[in-house]
BAVOTOR-571990 format. One line per field, with one value per residue: x, y, z of N, C-alpha, C in turn. Coordinates in Angstrom, 2 decimals, padded with zeros to 5 digits. Example, Ala and Ser with C-alpha at 12.3 -4.5 7.8 and 13.67 -1.06 7.14 Angstrom:
! BAVOTOR-571990
n.u: [013.19 012.85]
n.v: [-005.69 -002.25]
n.w: [007.80 007.08]
ca.u: [012.30 013.67]
ca.v: [-004.50 -001.06]
ca.w: [007.80 007.14]
c.u: [013.20 012.90]
c.v: [-003.30 000.03]
c.w: [007.80 007.87]
//
This chain:
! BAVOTOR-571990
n.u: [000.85 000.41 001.43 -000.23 000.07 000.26 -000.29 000.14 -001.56 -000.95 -000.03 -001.41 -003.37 -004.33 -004.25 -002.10 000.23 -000.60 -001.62 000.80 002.08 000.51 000.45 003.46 003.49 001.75 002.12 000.78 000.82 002.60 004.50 003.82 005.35 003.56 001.14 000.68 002.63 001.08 -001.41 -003.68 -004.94 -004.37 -006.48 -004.71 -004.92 -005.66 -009.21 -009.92 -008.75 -009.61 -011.25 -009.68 -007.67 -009.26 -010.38 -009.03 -007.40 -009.79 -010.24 -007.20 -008.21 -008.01 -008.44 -009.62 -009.48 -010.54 -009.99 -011.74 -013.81 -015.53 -016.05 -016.54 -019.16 -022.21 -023.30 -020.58 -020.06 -022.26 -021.59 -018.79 -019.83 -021.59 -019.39 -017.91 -019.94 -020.20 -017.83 -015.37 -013.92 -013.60 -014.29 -014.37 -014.72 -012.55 -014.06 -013.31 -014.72 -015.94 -014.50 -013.99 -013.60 -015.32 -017.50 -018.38 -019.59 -021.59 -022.81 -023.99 -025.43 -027.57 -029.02 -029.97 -032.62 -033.85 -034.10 -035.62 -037.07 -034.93 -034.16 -032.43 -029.63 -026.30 -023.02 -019.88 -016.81 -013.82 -010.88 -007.85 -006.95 -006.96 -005.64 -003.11 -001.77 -002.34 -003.01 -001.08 001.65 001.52 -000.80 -002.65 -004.13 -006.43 -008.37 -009.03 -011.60 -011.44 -009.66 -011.21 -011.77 -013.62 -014.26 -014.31 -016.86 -018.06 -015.79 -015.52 -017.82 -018.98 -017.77 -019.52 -021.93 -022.13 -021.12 -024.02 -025.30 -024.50 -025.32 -027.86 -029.10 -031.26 -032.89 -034.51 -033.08 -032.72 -032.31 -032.35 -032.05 -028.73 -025.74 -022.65 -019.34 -016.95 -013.65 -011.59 -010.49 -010.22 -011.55 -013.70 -016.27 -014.88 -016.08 -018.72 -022.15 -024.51 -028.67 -030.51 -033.24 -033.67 -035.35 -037.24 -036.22 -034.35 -031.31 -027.66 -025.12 -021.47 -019.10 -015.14 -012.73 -011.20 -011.12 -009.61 -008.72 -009.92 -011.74 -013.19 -017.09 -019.72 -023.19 -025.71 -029.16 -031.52 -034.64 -034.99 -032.13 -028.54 -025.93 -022.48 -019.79 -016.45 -013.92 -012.03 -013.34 -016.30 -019.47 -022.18 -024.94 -027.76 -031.28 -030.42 -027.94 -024.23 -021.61 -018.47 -016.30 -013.32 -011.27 -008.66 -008.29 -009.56 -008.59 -007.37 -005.43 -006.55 -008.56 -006.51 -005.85 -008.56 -009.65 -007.79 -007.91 -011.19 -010.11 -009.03 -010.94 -012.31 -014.84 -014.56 -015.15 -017.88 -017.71 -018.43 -021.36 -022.30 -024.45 -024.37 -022.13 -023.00 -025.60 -024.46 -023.30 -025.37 -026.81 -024.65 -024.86 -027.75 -027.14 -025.62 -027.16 -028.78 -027.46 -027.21]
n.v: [-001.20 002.10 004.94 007.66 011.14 013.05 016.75 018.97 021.60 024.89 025.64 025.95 024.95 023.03 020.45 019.67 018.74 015.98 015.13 015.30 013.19 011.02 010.86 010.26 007.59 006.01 003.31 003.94 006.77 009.30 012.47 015.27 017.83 020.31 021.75 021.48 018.73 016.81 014.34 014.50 016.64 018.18 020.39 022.64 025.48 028.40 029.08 031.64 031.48 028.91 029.47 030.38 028.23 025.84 026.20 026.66 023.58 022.41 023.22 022.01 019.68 017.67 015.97 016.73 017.06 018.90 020.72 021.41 024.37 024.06 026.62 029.76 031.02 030.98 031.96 031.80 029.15 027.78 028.63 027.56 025.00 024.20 024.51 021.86 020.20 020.78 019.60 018.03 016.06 014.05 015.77 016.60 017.58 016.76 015.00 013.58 012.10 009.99 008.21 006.58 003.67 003.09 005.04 003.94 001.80 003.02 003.49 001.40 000.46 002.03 001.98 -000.59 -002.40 -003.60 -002.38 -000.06 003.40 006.03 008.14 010.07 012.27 012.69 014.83 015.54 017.44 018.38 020.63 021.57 023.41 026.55 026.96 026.16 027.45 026.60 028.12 029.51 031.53 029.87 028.97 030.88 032.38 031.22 032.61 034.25 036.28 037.23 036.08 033.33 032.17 030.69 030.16 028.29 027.10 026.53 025.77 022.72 022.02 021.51 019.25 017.23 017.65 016.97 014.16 014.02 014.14 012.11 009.84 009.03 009.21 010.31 012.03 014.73 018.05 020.30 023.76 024.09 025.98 027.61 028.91 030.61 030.93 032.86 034.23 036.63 039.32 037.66 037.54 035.87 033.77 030.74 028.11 026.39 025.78 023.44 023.02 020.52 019.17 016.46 014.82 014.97 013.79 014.87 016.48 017.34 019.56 019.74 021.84 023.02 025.05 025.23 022.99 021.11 017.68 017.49 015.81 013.52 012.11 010.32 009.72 008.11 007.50 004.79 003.43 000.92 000.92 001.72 003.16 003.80 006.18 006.67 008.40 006.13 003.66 001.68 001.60 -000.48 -001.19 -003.13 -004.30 -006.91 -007.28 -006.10 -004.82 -004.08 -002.78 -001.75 000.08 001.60 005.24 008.14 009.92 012.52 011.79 009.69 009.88 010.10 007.80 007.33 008.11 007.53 005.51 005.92 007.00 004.89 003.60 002.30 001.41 002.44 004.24 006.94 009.75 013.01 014.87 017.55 018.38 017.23 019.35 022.11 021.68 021.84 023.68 026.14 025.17 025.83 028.04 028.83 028.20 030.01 032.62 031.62 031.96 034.41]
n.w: [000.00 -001.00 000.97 002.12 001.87 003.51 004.32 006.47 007.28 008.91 012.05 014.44 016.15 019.22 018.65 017.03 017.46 018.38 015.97 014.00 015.20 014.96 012.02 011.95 012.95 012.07 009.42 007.14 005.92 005.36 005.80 004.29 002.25 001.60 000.47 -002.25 -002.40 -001.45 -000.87 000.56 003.37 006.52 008.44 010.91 011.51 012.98 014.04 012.18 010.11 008.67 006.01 003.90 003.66 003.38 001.34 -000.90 -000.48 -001.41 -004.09 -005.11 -005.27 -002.85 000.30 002.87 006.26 009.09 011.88 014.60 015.60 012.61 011.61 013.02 013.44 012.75 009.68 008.67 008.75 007.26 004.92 004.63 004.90 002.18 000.29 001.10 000.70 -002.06 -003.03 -004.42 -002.89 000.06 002.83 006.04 009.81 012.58 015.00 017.54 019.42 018.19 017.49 020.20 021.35 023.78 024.06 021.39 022.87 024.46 022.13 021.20 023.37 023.71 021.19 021.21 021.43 024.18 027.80 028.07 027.70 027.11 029.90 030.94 030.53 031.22 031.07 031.06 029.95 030.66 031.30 033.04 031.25 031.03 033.84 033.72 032.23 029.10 027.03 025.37 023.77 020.75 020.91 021.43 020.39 020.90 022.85 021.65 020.43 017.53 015.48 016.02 018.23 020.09 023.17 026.31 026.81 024.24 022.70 023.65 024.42 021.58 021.05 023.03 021.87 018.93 019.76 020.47 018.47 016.94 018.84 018.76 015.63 014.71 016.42 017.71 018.97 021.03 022.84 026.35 028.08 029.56 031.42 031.44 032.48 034.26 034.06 035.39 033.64 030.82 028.05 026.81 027.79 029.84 030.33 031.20 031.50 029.35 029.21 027.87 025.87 024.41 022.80 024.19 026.45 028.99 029.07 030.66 029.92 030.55 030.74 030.41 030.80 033.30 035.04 037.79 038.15 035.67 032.73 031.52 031.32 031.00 031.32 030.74 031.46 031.44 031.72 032.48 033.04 033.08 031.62 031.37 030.80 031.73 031.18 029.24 030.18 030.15 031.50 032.08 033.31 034.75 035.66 036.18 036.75 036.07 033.69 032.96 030.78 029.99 028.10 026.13 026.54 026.04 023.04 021.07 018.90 017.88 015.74 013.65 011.94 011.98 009.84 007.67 006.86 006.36 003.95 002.29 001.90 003.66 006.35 009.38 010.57 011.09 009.85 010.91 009.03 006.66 007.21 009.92 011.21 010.66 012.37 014.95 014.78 014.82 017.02 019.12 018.64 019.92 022.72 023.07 023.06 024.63 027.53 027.35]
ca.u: [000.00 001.45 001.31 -001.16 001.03 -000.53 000.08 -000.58 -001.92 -001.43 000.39 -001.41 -004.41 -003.48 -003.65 -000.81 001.54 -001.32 -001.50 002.00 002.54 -000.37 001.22 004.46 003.65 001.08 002.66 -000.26 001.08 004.14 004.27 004.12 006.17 002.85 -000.16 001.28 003.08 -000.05 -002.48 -004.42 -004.08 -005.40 -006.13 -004.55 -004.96 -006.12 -010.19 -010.42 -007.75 -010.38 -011.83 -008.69 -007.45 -010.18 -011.26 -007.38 -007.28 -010.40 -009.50 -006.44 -008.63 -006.97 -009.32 -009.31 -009.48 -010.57 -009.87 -013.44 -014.86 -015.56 -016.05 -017.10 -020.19 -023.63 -023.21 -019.41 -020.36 -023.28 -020.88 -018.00 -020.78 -021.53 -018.52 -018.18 -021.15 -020.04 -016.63 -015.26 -013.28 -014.17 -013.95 -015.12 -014.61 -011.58 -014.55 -012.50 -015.15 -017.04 -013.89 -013.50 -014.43 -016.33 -018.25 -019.25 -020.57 -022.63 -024.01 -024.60 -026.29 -028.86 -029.71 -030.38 -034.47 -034.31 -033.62 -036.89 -036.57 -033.63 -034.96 -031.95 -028.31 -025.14 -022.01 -018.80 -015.86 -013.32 -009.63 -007.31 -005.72 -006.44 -004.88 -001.71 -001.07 -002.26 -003.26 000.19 001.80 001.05 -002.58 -002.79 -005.46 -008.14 -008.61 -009.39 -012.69 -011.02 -009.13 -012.16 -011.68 -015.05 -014.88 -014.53 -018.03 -018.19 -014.67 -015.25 -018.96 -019.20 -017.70 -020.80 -023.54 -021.69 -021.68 -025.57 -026.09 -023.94 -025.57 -028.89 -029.00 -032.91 -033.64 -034.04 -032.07 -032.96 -031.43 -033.51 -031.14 -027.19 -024.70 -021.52 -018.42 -016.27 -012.73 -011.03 -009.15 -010.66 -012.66 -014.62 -015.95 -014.01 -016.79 -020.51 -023.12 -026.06 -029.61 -031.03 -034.31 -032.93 -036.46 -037.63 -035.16 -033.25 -029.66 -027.00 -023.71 -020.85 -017.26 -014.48 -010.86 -010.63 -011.27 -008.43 -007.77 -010.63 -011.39 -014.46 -017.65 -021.09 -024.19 -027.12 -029.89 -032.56 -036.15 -034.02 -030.44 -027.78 -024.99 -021.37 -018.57 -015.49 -012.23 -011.83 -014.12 -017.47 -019.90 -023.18 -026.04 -028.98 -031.66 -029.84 -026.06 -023.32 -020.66 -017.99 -015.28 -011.63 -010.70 -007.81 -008.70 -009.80 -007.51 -007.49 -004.89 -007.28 -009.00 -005.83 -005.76 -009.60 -009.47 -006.61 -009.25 -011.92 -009.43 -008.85 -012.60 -012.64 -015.49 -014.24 -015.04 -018.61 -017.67 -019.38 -021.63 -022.28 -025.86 -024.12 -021.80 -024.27 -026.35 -023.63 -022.91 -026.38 -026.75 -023.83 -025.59 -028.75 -026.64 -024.74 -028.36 -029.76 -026.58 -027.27]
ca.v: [000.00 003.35 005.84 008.62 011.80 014.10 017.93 020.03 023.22 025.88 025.38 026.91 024.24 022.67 019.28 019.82 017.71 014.61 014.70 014.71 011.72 009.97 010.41 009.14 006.55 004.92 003.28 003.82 007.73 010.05 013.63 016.11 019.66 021.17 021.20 020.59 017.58 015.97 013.30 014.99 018.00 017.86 021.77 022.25 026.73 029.39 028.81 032.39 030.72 027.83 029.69 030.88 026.55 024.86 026.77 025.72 022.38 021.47 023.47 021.43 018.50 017.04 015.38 017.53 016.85 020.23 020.96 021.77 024.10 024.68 028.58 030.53 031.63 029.94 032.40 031.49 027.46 027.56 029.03 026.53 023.34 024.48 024.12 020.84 019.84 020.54 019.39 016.10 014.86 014.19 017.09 016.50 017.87 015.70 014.97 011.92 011.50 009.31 006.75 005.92 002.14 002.97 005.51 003.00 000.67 003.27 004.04 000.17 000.75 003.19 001.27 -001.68 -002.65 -003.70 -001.14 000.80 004.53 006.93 009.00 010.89 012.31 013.80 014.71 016.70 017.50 019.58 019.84 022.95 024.34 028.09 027.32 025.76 028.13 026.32 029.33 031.18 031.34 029.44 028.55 032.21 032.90 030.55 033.46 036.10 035.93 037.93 034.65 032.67 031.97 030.67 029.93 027.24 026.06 026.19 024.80 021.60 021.63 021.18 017.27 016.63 018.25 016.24 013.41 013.50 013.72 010.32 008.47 008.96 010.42 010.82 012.67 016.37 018.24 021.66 024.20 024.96 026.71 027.88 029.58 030.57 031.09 033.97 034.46 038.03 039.80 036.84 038.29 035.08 032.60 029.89 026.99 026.96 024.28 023.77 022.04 020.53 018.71 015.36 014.65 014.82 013.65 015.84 016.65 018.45 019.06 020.94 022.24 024.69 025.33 025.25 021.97 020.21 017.26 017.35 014.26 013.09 010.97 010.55 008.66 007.99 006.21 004.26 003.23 -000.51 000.38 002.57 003.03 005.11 006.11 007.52 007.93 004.98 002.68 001.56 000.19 -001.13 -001.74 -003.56 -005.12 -008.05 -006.71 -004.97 -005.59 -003.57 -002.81 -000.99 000.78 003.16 006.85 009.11 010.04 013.19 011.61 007.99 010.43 010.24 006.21 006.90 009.03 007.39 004.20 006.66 007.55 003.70 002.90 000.93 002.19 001.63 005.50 007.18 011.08 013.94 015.09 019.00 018.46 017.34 020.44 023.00 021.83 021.97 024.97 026.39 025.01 026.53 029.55 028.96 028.30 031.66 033.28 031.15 031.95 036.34]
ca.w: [000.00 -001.24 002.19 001.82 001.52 004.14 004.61 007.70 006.91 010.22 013.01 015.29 016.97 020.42 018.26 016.25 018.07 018.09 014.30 013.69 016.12 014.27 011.03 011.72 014.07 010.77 008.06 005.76 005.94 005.42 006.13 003.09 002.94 001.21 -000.20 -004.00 -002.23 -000.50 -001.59 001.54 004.37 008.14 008.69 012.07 011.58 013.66 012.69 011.21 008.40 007.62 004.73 002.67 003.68 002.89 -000.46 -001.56 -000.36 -002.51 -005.31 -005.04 -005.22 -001.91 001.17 004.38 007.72 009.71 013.46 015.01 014.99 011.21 011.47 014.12 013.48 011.89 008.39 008.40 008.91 005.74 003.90 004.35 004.34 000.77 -000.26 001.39 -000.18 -004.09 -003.03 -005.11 -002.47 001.12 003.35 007.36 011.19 013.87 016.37 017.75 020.26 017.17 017.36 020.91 021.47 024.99 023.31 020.30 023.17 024.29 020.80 020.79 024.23 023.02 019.87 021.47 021.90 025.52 028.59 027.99 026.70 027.97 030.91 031.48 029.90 031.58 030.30 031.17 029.46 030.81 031.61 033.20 030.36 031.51 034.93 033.49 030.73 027.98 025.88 025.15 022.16 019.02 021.10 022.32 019.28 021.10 023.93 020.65 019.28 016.13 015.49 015.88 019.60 020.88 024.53 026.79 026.26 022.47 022.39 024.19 024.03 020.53 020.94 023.58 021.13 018.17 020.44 021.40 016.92 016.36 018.94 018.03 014.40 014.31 017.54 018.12 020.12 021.70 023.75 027.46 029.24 029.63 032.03 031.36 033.64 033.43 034.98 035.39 032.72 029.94 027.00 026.93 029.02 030.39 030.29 031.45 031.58 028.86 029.44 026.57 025.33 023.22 021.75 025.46 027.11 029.83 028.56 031.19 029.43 031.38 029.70 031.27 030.56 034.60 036.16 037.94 036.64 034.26 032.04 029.95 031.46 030.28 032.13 030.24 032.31 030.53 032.57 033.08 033.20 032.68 030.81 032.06 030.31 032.30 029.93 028.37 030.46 030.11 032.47 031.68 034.48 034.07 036.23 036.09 036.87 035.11 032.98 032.92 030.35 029.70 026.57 025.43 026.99 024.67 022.26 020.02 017.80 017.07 014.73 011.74 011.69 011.43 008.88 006.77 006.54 004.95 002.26 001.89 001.78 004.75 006.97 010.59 011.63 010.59 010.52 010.84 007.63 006.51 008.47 011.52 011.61 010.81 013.38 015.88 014.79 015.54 019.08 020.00 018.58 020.49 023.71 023.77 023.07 026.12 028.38 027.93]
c.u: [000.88 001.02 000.79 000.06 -000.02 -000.05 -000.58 -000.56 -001.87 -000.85 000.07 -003.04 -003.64 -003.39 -002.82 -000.01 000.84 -001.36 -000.27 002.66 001.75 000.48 002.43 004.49 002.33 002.04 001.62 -000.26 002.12 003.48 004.53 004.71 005.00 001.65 000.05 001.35 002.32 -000.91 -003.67 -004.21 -005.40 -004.98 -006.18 -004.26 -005.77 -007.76 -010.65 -009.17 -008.38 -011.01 -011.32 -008.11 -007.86 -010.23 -009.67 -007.53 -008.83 -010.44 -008.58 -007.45 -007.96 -008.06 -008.98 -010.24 -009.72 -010.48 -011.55 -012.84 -014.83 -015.16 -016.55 -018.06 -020.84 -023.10 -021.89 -019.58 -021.20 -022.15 -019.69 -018.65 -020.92 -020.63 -017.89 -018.97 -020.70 -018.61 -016.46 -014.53 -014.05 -013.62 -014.82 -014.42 -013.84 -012.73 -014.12 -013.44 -016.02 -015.72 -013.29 -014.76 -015.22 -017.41 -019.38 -020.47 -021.33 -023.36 -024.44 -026.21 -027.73 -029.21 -029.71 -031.84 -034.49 -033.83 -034.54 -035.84 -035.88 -034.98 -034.03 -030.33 -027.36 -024.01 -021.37 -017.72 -014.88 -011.91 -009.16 -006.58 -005.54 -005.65 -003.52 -001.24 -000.94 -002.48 -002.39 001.00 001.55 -000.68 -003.05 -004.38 -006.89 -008.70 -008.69 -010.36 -012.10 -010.26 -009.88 -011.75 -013.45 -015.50 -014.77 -015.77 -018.12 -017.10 -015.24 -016.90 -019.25 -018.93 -018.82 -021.50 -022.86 -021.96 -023.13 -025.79 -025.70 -024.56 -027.00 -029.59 -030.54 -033.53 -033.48 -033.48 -032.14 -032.94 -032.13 -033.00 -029.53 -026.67 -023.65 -020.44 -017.31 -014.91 -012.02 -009.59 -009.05 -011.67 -013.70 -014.99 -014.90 -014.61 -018.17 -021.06 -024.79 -027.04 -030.20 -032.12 -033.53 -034.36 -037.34 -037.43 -033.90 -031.65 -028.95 -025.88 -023.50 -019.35 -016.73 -013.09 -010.33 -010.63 -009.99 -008.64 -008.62 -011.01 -012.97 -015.39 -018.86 -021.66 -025.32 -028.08 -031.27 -033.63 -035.06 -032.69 -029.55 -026.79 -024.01 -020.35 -017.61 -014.22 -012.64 -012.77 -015.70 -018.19 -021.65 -023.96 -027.35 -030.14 -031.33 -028.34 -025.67 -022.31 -019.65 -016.36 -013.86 -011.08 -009.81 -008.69 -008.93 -008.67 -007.78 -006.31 -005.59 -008.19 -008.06 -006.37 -007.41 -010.25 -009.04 -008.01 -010.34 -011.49 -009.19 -009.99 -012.83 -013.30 -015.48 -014.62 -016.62 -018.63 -018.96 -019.87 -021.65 -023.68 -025.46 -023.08 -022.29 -025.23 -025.70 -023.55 -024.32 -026.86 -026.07 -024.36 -026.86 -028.57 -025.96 -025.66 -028.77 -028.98 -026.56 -025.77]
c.v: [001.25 004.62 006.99 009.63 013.09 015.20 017.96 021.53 024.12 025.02 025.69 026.02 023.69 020.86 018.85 018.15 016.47 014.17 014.87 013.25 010.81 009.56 009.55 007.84 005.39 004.48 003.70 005.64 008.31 011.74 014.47 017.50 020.59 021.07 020.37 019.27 016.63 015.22 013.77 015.76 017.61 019.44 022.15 024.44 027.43 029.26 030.03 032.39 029.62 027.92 029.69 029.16 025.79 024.77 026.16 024.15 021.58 022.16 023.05 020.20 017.59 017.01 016.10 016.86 018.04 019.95 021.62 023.26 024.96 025.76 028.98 031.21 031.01 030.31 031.56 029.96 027.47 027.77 027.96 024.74 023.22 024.05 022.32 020.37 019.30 020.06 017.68 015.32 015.02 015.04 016.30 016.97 016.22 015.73 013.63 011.17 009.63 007.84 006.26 004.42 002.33 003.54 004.28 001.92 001.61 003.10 002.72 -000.31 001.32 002.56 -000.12 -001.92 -002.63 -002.68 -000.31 002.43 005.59 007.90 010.52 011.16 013.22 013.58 015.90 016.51 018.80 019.12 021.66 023.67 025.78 027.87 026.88 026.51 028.02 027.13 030.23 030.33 031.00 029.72 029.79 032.66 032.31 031.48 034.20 035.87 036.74 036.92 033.93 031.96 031.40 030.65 028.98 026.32 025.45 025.15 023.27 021.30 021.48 019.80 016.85 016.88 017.10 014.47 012.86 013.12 012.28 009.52 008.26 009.96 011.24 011.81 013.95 016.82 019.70 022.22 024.56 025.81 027.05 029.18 029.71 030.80 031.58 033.68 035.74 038.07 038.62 037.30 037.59 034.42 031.52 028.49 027.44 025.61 024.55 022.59 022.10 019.67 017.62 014.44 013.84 014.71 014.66 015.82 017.37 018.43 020.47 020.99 023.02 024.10 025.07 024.33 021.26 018.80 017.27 016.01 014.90 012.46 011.57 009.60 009.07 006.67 006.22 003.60 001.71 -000.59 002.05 002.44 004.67 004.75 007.14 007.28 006.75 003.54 002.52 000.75 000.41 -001.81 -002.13 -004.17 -006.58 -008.38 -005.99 -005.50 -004.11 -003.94 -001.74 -000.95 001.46 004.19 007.08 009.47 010.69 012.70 010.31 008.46 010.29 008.72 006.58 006.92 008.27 005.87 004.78 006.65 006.00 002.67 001.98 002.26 001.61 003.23 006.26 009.43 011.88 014.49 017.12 019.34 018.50 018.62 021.47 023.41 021.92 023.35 026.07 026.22 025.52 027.94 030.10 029.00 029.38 032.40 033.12 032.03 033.23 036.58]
c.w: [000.00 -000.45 001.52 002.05 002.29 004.61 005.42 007.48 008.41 011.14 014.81 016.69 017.97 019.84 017.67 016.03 017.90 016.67 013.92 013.58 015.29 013.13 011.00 012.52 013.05 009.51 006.86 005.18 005.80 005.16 005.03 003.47 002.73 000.78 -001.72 -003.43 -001.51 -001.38 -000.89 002.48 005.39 007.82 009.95 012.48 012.72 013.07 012.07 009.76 007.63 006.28 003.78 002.92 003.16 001.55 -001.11 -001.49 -001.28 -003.41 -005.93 -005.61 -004.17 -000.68 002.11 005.73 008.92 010.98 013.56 015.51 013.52 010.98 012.76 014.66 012.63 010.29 008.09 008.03 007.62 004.75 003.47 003.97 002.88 000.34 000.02 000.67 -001.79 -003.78 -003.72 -004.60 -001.11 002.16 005.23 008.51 011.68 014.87 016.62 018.89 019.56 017.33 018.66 021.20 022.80 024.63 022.25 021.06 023.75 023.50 021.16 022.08 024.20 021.95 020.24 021.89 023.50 026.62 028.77 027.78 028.09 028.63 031.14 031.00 031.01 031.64 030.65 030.24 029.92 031.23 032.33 032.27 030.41 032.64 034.09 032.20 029.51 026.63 025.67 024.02 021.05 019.37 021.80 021.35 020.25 022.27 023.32 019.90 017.84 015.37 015.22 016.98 019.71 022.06 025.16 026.69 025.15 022.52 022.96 024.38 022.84 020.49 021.32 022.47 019.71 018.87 020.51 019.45 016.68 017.17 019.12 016.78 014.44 015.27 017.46 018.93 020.25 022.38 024.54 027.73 028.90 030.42 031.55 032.53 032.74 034.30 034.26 033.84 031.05 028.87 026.58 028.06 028.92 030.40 030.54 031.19 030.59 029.25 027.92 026.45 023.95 022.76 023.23 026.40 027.81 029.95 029.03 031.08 030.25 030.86 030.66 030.57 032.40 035.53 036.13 038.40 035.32 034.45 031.38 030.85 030.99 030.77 031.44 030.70 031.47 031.97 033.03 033.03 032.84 032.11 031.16 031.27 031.10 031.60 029.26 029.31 030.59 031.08 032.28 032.77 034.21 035.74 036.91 036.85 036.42 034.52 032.67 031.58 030.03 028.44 026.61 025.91 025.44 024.21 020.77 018.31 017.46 016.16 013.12 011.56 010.85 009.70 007.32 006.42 005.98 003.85 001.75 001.76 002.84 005.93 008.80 011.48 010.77 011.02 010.07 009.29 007.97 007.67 009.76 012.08 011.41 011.90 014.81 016.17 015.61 016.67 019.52 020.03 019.56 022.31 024.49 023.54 024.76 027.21 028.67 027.89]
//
């Protein structure tokens, strides 16, 4: 198999360093100097550079890989889906939450007949990267909405709300409520907590840049059982018992591998479409409405 030939456009996302490591740590990959020299480009830019990136890289005719989130604003997002859309190669959003294996056994959780119907969702995501200084230099842009900064919520609430579309595609999903959380001398927020309506179903997602140590979990309880994901483990409760299992943590770089298997037709990762970032995009919109 002759290694996909992948450019990195922008140096400037805090995943950088994960998509590097991916690349050289796949054989089915090697690292290009450019766009000319690529078979494909991950765009790893500042996101008010996604427009002048993108529009190249499929003018190029060359498969992209975008850092979330698309654009920064609903108009900005239509505008790049479009182009997505008429694009002749495949173009999609790194939400890596779509390829962790604890995750998948939720989805399998929720699309399973028995359990009776979800009663109840909740979901954090957060880590300290304002206390420890993660926003200086290259990643100094994500603290400038002129940049296309969004916020601790947006930032890291966009995986949950992405999240809730993949693991049930058909359901609605509508914003009740939202807080934000501010800290001094910050031009955005820092995180905040939204309530949401998941086609009835009570949805309480919570983000920040400030929790120490952070991490990832998600509890969705069904009328006969529940179902928990913390990092990389899953545990599964039923009337009956539980069954518990241990996966790989999350892992923003298990997005290239996924990726590199799209471009090789092998469907082992189901990414995000132009619908599902659109509508991302818009919740987040309806969330910083709710939040005042």
């Amino acid at each position: 198999m002759t290694p996909v030939r992948v450019a990195i456009l922008g140096t400037a996302h805090p995943h950088l360093a994960d998509h590097r490591e991916a690349i050289r740590r796949d054989p089915r990959a090697t690292a290009a100097s450019g766009l000319d020299d690529a078979d494909a480009v991950i765009i790893d830019s500042v996101t008010a550079d996604h427009p002048r990136l993108l529009r190249a890289a499929i003018e190029a005719g060359k498969p992209a890989l975008v850092e979330k989130p698309l654009a920064a604003t609903v108009p900005e997002t239509g505008e790049l889906t479009s182009l997505i859309d008429a694009a002749a190669v495949p173009v999609t959003t790194a939400m890596f939450l779509r390829c962790a294996p604890a995750l998948r056994g939720l989805r399998t959780f929720l699309s399973a007949g028995s359990g009776g119907p979800v009663t109840s969702v909740r979901a954090r995501f957060s880590h300290p990267g304002l206390l420890d200084g993660w926003f200086r230099g290259r990643t100094a842009w994500m603290l400038d909405p002129r940049q296309g900064g969004v916020g601790g919520l947006a930032d890291l609430g966009i995986h949950l709300l992405d999240l809730l579309l993949w693991l049930r595609p058909d359901a609605g999903l509508r914003v009740v409520s939202a807080v934000k959380d501010r800290a001094p001398g910050i031009a955005m927020d820092v995180g905040g907590t939204a309530r949401l309506d998941w086609d009835g179903v009570p949805v309480t997602l919570h983000c920040g840049w400030t929790s120490r140590p952070g991490g990832f979990d998600v509890r969705v309880d069904r009328a006969g059982g529940s179902c928990t994901v913390s990092g990389g483990r899953l545990v599964i409760a039923t009337g009956t018992g539980h069954r518990a299992e241990t996966h790989p943590p999350l892992d923003a770089a298990a997005v290239v591998p996924a990726w590199l298997d799209q471009l090789h037709g092998v469907a082992t990762w189901e990414p995000p479409t132009s619908d599902d970032i659109a509508r991302c995009a818009l919740l987040l919109q309806e969330i910083d409405a709710a939040a005042g």
